[in-house]
Structure formats: C-alpha cells, structure tokens
KOLVEXZA-460841 format. One line per field, with one value per residue (C-alpha): x, y, z; residue number from 1; residue in one letter. Coordinates in pm, whole numbers. Example, Ala and Ser with C-alpha at 12.3 -4.5 7.8 and 13.67 -1.06 7.14 Angstrom:
east <- c(1230/1367)
north <- c(-450/-106)
up <- c(780/714)
k <- c(1/2)
r <- c(A/S)
//
This chain:
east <- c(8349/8494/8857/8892/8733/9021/9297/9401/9289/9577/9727/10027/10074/10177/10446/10390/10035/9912/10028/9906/10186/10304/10385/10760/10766/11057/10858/11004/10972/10738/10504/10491/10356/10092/9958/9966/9733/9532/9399/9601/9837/10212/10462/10626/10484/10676/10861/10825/10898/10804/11203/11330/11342/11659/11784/11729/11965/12230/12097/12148/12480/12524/12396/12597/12480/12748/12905/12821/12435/12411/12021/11756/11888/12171/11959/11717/12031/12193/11788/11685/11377/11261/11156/11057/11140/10929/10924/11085/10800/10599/10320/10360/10456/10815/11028/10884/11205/11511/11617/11771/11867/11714/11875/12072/12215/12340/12061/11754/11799/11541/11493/11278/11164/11176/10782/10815/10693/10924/11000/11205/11374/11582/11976/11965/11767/11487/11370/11079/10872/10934/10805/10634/10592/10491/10280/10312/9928/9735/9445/9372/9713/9942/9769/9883/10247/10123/9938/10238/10444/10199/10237/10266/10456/10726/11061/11228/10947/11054/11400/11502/11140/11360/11641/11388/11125/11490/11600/11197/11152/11418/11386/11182/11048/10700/10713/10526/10344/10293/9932/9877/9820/9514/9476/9831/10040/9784/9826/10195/10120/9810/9872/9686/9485/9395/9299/9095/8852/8895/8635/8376/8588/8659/8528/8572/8960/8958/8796/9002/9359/9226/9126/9445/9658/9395/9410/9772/9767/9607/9803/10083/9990/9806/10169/10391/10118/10114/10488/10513/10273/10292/10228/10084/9995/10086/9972/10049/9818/9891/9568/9437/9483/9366/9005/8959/9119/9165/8888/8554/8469/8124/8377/8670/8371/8215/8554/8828/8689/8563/8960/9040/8794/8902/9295/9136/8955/9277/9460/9269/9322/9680/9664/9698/9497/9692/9581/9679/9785/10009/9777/9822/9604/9244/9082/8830/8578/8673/8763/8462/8516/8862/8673/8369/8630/8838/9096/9141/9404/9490/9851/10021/9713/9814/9688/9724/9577/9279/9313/9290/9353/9162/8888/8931/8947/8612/8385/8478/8604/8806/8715/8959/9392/9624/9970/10167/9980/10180/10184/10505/10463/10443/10830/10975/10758/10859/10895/10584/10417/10548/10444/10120/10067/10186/9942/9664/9748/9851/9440/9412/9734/9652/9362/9560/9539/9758/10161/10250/10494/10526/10269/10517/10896/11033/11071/11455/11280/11302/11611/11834/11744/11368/11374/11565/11342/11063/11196/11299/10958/10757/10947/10848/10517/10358/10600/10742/11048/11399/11755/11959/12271/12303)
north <- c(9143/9498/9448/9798/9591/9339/9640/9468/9148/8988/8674/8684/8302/8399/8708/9051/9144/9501/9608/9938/10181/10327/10697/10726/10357/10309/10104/9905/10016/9727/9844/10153/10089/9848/10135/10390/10133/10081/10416/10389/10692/10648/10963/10918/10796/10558/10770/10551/10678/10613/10581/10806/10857/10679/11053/11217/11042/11133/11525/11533/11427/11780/11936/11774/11451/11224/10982/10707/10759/10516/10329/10357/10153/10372/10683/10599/10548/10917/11052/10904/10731/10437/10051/9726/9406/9182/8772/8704/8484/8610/8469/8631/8423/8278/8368/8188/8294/8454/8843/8946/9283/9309/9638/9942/10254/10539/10644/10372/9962/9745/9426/9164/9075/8771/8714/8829/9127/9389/9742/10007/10239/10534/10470/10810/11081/10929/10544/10510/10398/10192/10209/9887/9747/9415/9218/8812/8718/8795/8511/8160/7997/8238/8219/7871/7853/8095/7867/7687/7972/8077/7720/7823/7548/7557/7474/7809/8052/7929/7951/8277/8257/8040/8326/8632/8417/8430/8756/8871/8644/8852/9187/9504/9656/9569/9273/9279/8928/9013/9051/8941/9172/9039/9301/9481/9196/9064/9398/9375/9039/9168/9538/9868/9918/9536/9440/9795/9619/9292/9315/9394/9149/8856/8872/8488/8456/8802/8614/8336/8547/8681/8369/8199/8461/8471/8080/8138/8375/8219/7936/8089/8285/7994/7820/8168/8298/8011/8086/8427/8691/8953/9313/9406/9241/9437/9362/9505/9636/10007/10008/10340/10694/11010/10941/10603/10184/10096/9818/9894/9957/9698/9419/9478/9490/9122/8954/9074/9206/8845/8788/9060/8902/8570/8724/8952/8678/8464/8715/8805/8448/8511/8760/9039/9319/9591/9485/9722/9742/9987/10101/10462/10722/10821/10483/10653/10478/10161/10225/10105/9769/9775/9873/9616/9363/9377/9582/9829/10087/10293/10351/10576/10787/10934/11326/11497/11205/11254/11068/11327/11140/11387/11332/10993/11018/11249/11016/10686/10784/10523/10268/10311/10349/10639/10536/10811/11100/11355/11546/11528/11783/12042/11884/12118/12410/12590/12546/12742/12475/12189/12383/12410/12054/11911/12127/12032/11673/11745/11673/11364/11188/11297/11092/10768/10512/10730/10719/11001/10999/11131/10948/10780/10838/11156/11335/11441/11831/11827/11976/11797/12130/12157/11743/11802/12068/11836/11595/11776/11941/11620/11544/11839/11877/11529/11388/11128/10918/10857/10997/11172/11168/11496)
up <- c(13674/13795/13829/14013/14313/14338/14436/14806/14720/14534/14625/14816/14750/14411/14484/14661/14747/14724/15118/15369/15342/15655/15702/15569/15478/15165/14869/14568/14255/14216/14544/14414/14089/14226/14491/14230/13997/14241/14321/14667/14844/14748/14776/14448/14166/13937/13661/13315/12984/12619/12461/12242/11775/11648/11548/11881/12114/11808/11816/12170/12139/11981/12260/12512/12559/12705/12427/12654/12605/12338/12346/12565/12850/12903/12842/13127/13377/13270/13294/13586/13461/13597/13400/13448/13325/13099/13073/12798/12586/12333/12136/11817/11536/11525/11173/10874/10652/10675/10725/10446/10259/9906/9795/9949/9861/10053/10191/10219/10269/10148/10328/10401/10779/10928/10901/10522/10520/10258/10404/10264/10588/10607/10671/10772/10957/11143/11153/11359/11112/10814/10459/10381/10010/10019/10281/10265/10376/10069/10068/10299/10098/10191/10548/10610/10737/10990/11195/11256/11341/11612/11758/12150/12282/12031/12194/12044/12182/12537/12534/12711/12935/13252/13271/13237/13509/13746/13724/13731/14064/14272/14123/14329/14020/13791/13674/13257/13041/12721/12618/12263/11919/11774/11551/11490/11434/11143/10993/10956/10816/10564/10503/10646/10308/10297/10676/10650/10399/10508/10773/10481/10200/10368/10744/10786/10657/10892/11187/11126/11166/11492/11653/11567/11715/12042/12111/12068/12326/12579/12541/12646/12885/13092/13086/13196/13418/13698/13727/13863/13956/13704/13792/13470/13100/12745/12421/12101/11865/11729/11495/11564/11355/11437/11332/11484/11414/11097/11114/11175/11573/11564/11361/11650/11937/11822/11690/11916/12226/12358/12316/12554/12822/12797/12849/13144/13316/13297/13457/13714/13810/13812/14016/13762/13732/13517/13180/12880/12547/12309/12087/11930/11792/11822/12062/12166/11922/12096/12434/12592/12403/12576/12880/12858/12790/13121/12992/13233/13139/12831/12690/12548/12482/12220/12317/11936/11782/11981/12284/12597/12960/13113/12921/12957/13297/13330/13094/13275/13667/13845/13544/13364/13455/13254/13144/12941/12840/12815/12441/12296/12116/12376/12433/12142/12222/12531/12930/12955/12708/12939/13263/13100/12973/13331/13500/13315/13375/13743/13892/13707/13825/14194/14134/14124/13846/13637/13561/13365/13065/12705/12501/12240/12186/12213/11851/11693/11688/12110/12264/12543/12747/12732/12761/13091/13162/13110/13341/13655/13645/13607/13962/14099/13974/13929/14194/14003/14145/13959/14018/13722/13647/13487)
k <- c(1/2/3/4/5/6/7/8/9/10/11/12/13/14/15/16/17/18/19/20/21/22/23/24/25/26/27/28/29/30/31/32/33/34/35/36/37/38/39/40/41/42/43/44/45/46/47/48/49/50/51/52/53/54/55/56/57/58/59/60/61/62/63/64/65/66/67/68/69/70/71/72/73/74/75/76/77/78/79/80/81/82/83/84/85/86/87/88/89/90/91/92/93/94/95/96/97/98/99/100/101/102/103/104/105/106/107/108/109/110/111/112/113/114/115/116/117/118/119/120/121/122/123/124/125/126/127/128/129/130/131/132/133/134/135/136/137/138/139/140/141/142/143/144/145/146/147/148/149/150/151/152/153/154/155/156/157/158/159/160/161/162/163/164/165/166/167/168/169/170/171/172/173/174/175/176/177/178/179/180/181/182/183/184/185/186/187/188/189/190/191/192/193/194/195/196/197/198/199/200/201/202/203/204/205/206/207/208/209/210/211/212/213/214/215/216/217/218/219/220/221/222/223/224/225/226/227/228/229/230/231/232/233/234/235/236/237/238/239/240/241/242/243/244/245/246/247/248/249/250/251/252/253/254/255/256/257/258/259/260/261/262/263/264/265/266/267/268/269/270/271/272/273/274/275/276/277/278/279/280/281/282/283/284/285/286/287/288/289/290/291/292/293/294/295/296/297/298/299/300/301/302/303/304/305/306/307/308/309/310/311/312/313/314/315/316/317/318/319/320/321/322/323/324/325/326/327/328/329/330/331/332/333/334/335/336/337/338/339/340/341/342/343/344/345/346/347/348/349/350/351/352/353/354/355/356/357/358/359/360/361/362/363/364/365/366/367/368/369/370/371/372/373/374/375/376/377/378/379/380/381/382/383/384/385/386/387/388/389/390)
r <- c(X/X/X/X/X/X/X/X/X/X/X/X/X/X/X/X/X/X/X/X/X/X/X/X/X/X/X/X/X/X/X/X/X/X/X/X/X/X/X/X/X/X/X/X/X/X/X/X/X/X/X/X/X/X/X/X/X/X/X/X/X/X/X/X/X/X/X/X/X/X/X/X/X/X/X/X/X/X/X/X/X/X/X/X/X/X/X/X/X/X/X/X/X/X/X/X/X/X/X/X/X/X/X/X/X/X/X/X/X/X/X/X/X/X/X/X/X/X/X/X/X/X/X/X/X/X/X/X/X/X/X/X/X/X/X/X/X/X/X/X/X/X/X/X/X/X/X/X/X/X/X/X/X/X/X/X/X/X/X/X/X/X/X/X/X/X/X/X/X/X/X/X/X/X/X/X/X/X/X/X/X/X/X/X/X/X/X/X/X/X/X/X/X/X/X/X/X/X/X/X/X/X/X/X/X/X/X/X/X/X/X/X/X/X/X/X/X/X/X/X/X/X/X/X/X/X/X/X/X/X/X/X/X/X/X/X/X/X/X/X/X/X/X/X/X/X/X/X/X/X/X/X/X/X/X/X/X/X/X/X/X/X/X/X/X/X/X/X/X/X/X/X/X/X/X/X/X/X/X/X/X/X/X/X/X/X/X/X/X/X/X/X/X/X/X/X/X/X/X/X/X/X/X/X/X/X/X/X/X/X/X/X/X/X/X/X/X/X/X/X/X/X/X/X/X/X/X/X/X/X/X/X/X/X/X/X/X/X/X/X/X/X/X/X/X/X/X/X/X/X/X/X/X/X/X/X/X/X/X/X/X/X/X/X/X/X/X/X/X/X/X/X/X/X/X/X/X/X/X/X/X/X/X/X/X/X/X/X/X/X)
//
C-alpha cells in the first residue's frame, strides 16, 4: 500500500479530515500539521523542536534567561515553539522492581531503574545520557518476568489514557499514539554490546524479545486507536550510530520490519498516516526497511551522524516525510553557519512533507543569542509559525 495516496482521504467520522484551505483561511495547529504532511500548501509551517541538554537551560540562565524558564514546557512558551500532546498509554513494559539509589557522592548517583537496569549519571554538568553497568536480561530466565510486564491490558498501563483521550478530543493541535520500540527498549533491557551479537548468538531468544514487545504493541494500539483519530504514531527505538544500527540491517529487515507493517496497516485503518519513530544516528542502512514497511517519515535525522534530509529527500521523492533536520551543531558555530544550514534545507521543506527543527536536543556549548538567532530566522526563512516571548 502507498500511504502518500491516502493525503485527503481520511475519515472525518473519526476527528478532523485533511480539508482545502482557503486563501487567508486561520488553521489549527493540528490542520496545519496534517497539510504540511501531506505535501499540501499551508502559510506557516508548524514550528516543533527537539528540547534542550539538562545543562543548557541552566547556561542560559547566565546569559539572561528568565528564572522562570525552568523545563521544556516553560521554555517552549518563552521561545515560541509550538507541541502537541500525546495519549497517555504506552506499551513498554511496566516496572518489574523498585527505583532505588545504590550509591552517591558529590558528583555521580548510582541507581537502579525501575525495569532493573543499573546506570551511573552525572549530578553535575550534563545528563543526557547515562552510564549503564549492568543490564537485567542476560539469558531466556532472566527474560521471563518480562512477558508479564508487557501485558497490554494491565489495569495500571491505562490509568492516565481517559484524561489524556479528554483533553486530546478538544484540543486544535496534533494529536501523537505511541508507536512501539521493538528494538531500543530490548537494548536497555539486554545491553548495546550484547543485543549487537545477539542476532548472530542467540537469534531465537532475540526473535523472541521482539515479537513480545510487537504483539504488545498492537495490542494496545487496536484498543487506543478506535478512540480518537490520531494525527501521527511515534515509536522509540534510538539503535543507530554513525555507521549504521547496532543489529545487523538483513536481521532488523526479516524480524522487525513485518512489525512496522502490521503497526502501519493498523493505522491506516485508524485513520493515521504519519507513522515515525525516534531513532538517531546513521539509518540510512535501514531506511528502506522503514520505508518498505509503511513507515513513512524519518525523525530526528540525525545530519552529523550521517543522516542528510536532503539526501533523503533526493533518493526517495515524496516517499518519504522530514521531521527535524537541522544540525545542531551548526547552533554553536555562527549566524552565518545557521543562515547557511537553513538555506540548504530551505528547497526541501518548500517541498512539503518536511517540519524543520534541530535534529536532537540542543547542546550546553550553544548560546541563548545564536539559539534566538536560530529561531527568529527559521520564521523568516523556513516560515515556521510560533510567537516568542522574548
């Protein structure tokens, strides 16, 4: 099926269709972001954004950020960037044990997650990432009490789902499911150097994981889904590094890609037909299983690591959607390096398909002024909506 032919077709019975736009006509958020993903004329693109390093909200403050600017919520009010709002279900596994902090000093904390997994962070400085040092799936035993905490109908998944369905239902802005991590939740669960060999080690234990967290998936999704028409579905996989994912592409292509279809073709039953994932790094050794698969657009795209939208966007046209995209690297560099990068992006988003936004969160090295910088010229260049405060 090519879900670039369904732009126009969507069900009204199920919220708001994809409508002609009048000359001068004022959009929703939410209208907006469905013209501009599906290749259709809007004046002002939606203006989304990545989120910001632990550290750099707290550096700005040096430079004159207002006090007030404490998280990303209130950051996106004082920038004028735009969101949306997600229902509130998940179908990751639910806790299998207890958070607690195993050691701590003055300037690292050692604790265990809720899914088991041990991690040693930074107190100070920046957080993005944490060190892990244990992982709690080793072999088909440890496995076990995972099944059960991917259960999709447990009572404690659904809890906040009825409030998030009732604030979604009369809100003008995109409306986001969550997708699924077949791959990058089992990795948190198994460990980078152990799921990389896996495929080759133990494919069937491998194959196993996958499927579980896939049925899971579409489990709940066929029960949230009928409920609302979502503008969009996000998973969650973050397997890719700057030379490719961490398992091997044919492995990913024959075990997890017939996941993404069955997802796709469920949502395009739904009436969704913005189908994604967060997946950093170099995809472009599996993009055309994303592709093949029904999944139809590519974020952050990750440009140093080796994902370029506008190559992207020249090796598979209309194909394929753009969200993010913009280095954020070029961020600390210069205006002339932003001017630059925002002009080289500028064809490609005037194609349609393609919101624009720094490709993960903004580094503790950018300054509040080229940031701002940044921002006012994205409005002026790739004519992105949102009103600052600043």
């Amino acid at each position: 099926m090519d879900y670039s032919e369904i732009a126009g077709t969507l069900s009204s019975a199920r919220g708001t269709a994809v409508l002609p736009h009048a000359a001068g006509e004022a959009l929703t958020l939410r209208e907006r972001f469905r013209r501009t993903m599906f290749f259709q004329d809007v004046v002002t693109l939606p203006n989304f954004e990545f989120g910001y390093w632990g550290r750099t909200l707290e550096s700005w403050h040096e430079q004159g950020l207002p006090e007030t600017v404490v998280g990303e919520a209130t950051a996106y009010d004082y920038f004028g960037i735009e969101s949306w709002l997600w229902l509130n279900v998940t179908s990751n596994p639910l806790p299998v044990c207890e958070y607690a902090i195993l050691e701590e000093d003055d300037s690292h904390m050692t604790y265990r997650d809720e899914l088991g997994w041990i991690a040693r962070i930074n107190k100070h400085g920046d957080k993005s990432i944490p060190h892990f040092l244990d992982y709690p799936v080793k072999d088909a035993a440890t496995w076990q009490p995972y099944k059960k905490a991917l259960d999709p109908d447990a009572p404690e998944r659904w809890k906040e789902f009825e409030d998030s369905l009732a604030i979604a239902l009369r809100s003008g802005v995109p409306v986001g499911v969550y997708g699924g991590s077949m791959v990058g939740v089992p990795r948190n669960l198994i460990g980078f150097a152990r799921i990389a060999t896996m495929a080759y080690e133990d494919p069937i234990l491998l194959t196993e994981i996958i499927n579980t967290f896939g049925e899971a998936t579409v489990a709940v999704l066929k029960r949230a889904l009928p409920r609302i028409q979502a503008d969009f579905c996000m998973g969650w996989e973050d397997i890719c590094f700057n030379m490719g994912p961490i398992i091997p592409p044919d492995f990913f292509h024959a075990v997890v890609g017939p996941w993404y279809r069955r997802i796709a073709d469920l949502l395009v039953a739904h009436g969704c037909c913005v189908y994604t994932t967060d997946t950093d790094g170099n995809i472009l050794p599996i993009v055309e299983t994303f592709l093949d698969n029904g999944m139809n657009t590519m974020f952050p795209v990750e440009v140093h690591a080796g994902t370029d939208p506008c190559l992207l966007r020249e090796r598979y046209g209309k194909r394929i959607r753009l969200w993010g995209g913009f280095c954020k690297r070029k961020l600390a560099h210069s205006r002339a390096a932003i001017d630059a990068e925002l002009e080289r992006l500028k064809p490609y988003v005037e194609q349609g398909g393609f919101i624009p936004g720094v490709d993960h969160r903004v580094p503790a090295d950018v300054s509040l002024d080229l940031y701002k910088y940044y921002l006012d010229r994205k409005r002026e260049v790739l004519h992105v909506g949102g009103d600052p405060k600043y």
